[in-house]
N, C-alpha and C positions, 0 to 999 in steps of 0.2 A: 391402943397406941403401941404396944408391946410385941402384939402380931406383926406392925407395919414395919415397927423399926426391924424387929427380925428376920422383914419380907426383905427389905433395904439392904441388910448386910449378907442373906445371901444370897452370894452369885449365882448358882445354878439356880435355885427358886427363881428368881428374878429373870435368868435370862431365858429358861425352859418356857415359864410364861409368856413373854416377848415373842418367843418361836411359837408360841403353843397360840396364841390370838393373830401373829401373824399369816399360821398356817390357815387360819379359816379364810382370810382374806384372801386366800391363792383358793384354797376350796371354792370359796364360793364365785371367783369368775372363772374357772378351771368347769366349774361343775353344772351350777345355779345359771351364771350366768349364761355358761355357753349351751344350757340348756340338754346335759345329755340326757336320755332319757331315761336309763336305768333312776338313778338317784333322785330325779326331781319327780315322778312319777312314785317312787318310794315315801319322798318327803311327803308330798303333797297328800298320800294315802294314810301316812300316819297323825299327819296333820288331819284328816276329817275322822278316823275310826279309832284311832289309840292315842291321844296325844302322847302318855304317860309312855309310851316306847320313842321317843324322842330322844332317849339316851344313846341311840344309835348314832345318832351326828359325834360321839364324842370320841367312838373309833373312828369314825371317818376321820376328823379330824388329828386324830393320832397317823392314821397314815402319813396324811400331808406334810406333819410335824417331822418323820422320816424321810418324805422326798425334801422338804425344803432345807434341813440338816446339809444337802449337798451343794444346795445355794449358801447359805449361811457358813458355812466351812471356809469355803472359799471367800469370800466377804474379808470375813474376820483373818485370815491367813495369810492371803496375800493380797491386804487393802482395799478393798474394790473400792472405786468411790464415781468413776466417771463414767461418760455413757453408756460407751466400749467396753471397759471391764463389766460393767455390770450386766453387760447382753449375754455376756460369755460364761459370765457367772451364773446367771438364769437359761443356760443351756443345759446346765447342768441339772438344775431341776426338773427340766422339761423331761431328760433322757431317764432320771431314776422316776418321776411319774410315771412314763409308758413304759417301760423297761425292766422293771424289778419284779414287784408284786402284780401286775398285769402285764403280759407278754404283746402289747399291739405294736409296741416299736417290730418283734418278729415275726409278726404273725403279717402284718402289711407291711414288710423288708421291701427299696430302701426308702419308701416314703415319708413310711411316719419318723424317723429320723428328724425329718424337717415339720412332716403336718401331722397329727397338733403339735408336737412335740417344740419344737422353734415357734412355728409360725403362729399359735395360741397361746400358749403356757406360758414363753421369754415374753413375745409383742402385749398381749391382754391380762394373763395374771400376775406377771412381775411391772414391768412396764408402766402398763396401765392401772393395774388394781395398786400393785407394794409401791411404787414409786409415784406418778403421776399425779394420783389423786390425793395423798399425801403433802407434797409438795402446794397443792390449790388449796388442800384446806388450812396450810401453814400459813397460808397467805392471809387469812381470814377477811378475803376482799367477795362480801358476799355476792357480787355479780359475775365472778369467776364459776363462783359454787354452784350459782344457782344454773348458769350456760352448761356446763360438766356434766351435772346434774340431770338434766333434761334432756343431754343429748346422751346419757348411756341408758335413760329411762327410754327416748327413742328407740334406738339401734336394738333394745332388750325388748322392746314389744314387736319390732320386725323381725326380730333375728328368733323368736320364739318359735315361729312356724316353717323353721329350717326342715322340719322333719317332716311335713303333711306329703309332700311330694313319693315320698319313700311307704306310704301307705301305713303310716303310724296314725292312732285316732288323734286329732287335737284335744288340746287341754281347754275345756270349757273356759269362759271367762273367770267365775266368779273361784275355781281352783286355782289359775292362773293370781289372780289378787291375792288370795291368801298364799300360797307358793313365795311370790315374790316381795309381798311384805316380811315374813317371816324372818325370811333368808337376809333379807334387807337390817330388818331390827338386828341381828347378830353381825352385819356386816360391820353394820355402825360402832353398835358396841367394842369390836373389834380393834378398829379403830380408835376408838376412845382411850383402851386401854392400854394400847400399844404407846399411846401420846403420855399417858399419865404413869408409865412405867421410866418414857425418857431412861431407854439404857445408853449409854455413854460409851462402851466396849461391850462386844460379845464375848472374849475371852474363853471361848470354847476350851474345855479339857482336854489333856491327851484321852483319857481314858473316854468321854463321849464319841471325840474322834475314831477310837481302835474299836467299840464296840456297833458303829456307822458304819466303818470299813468290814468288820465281819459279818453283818448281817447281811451288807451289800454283795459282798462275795457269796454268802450263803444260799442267797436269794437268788442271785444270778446262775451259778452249781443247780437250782432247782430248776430255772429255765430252762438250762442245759439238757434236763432230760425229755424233754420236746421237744426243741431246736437246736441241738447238738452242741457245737460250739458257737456258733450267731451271735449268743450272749455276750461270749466272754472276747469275741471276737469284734466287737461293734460296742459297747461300752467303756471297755478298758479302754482300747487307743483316743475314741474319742474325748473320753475324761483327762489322758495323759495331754491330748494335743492342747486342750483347753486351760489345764494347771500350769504347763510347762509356758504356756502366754502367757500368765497373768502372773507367773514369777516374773517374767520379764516389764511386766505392771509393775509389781512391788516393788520394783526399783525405782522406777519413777516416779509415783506419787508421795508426793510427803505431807497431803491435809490426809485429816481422819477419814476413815472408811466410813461410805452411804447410812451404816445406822446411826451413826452420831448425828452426820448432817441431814436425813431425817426430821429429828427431835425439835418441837414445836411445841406452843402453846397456843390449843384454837380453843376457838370461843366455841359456847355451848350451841348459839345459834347454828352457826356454822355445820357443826352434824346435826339438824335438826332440819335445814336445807337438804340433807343427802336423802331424805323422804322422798325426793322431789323423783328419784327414779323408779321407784316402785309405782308413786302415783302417774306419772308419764307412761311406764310402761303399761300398766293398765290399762289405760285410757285407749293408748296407741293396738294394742293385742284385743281389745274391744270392739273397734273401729274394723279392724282388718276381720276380726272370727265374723262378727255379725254380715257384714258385704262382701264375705267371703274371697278375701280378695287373692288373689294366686299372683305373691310377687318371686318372680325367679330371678330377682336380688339376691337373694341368701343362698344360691347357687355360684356365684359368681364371687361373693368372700372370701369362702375357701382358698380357690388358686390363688388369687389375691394377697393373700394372708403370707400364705407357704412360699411365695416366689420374693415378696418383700422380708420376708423371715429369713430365707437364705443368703440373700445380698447384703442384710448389713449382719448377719455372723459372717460371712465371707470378709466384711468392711472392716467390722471389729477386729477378726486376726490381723488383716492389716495394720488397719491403725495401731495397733499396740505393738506389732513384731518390727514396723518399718520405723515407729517414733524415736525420734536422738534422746538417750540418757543426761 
């Protein structure tokens, strides 16, 4: 009892945590979900020859906890709470994912800007994973859960074989089931904990903030020496044009920022339904490997993604730059 109460009063414990099980939730549809293949090809290897090297997801995950720092900042800073702010907010993340410790926002200059960076990261890992799903499980209307449910188990067993076209081997089935349970079990729990932690305020530090800001700078100074200025030239203003909106947010909204409104109490059943997408996507990635089936669906997402990814950040600046005070 003594450890909790102590978890309870402090604030950085508590809300480091919060970021720290939120981040995996952005991991895993950032990564897991969307199936890149460095990582999931990683996991799924160490999942059948080393389990006990599984300690690796905990830096992954400290990454994430760094890129999403730039969502979370912004949250907490200047309120986010509505749809709009919060797309613009989750650009942010998208831009320090591709952009800091991995160079693809420069290296595919000016795409990935928008794809993955907008068009996955804001749309599927904020959106849909932090937000979205969240929101259905608050609801604790288990016919919502279970539709949600089946339909990213879906999309997760088609959208699996994104890569076969590009002459990458497929992921056998029965790697694929243990892959996407795994990743699944931690999604949940993720989620679990983030409900049962119910933080109220993020109240971020100056001193978290000044040491986010310099590492950011630091990081970027290192891209520098690859891609000259690119970095400092394509981050900066786009983080300025982004903050300087959503000061003009904070003016206007006066309920509590998205992490309070958040905070829910779901029933145990309810994550116990979120099973349903691992089991679905199996099923579905079973179906497809065995009949071989060649869908050039998952060709056709991407643009899709990237083109709807850019029109409502284009909508967002609106909406919040043209809204009356």
């Amino acid at each position: 009892m003594r450890i909790i109460d102590r978890f309870k009063k402090n604030n950085f414990v508590k809300r480091f945590t919060y970021i720290f099980f939120s981040s995996y939730i952005l991991l895993f549809f950032s990564e897991y979900f969307f199936l890149n293949e460095g990582p999931t090809f990683e996991l799924i290897s160490t999942l059948k020859e080393n389990p006990l090297g599984l300690f690796f997801i905990l830096e992954f995950i400290l990454f994430y906890v760094f890129c999403a720092y730039a969502f979370f900042i912004a949250v907490d800073k200047f309120n986010v709470r509505n749809f709009w702010s919060i797309f613009l907010a989750a650009s942010l993340f998208g831009w320090w994912t591709e952009g800091t410790i991995i160079p693809i926002i420069y290296m595919e200059f000016p795409l990935a800007i928008v794809w993955p960076s907008i068009g996955w990261h804001v749309l599927v890992d904020v959106m849909l994973g932090y937000i979205f799903v969240r929101k259905i499980l608050n609801q604790n209307n288990y016919i919502k859960t279970t539709l949600l449910s089946s339909g990213l188990g879906l999309f997760w067993g088609v959208w699996a074989t994104w890569f076969w076209s590009e002459g990458t081997k497929a992921i056998i089935p029965f790697n694929f089931m243990l892959f996407s349970f795994f990743s699944s079990v931690l999604l949940t729990f993720s989620y679990f904990m983030i409900d049962k932690i119910k933080l109220k305020e993020l109240n971020i530090s100056k001193t978290e903030i000044i040491i986010f800001i310099i590492l950011s700078i630091a990081l970027l100074l290192i891209q520098s020496i690859s891609f000259g200025i690119l970095p400092l030239i394509t981050i900066l203003p786009l983080t300025a044009i982004v903050l300087l909106t959503l000061k003009k947010n904070n003016k206007i909204e006066t309920k509590p920022n998205i992490v309070q409104d958040l905070n829910g109490n779901v029933k145990t059943l309810n994550y116990l339904i979120l099973f349903l997408i691992p089991v679905i996507a199996s099923i579905t990635y079973y179906f497809i490997y065995s009949y071989n089936l060649n869908l050039n669906i998952t060709n056709e997402i991407p643009p899709l993604l990237m083109i709807l990814g850019l029109l409502m950040f284009i909508i967002s600046f609106i909406k919040i730059i043209f809204k009356k005070t």
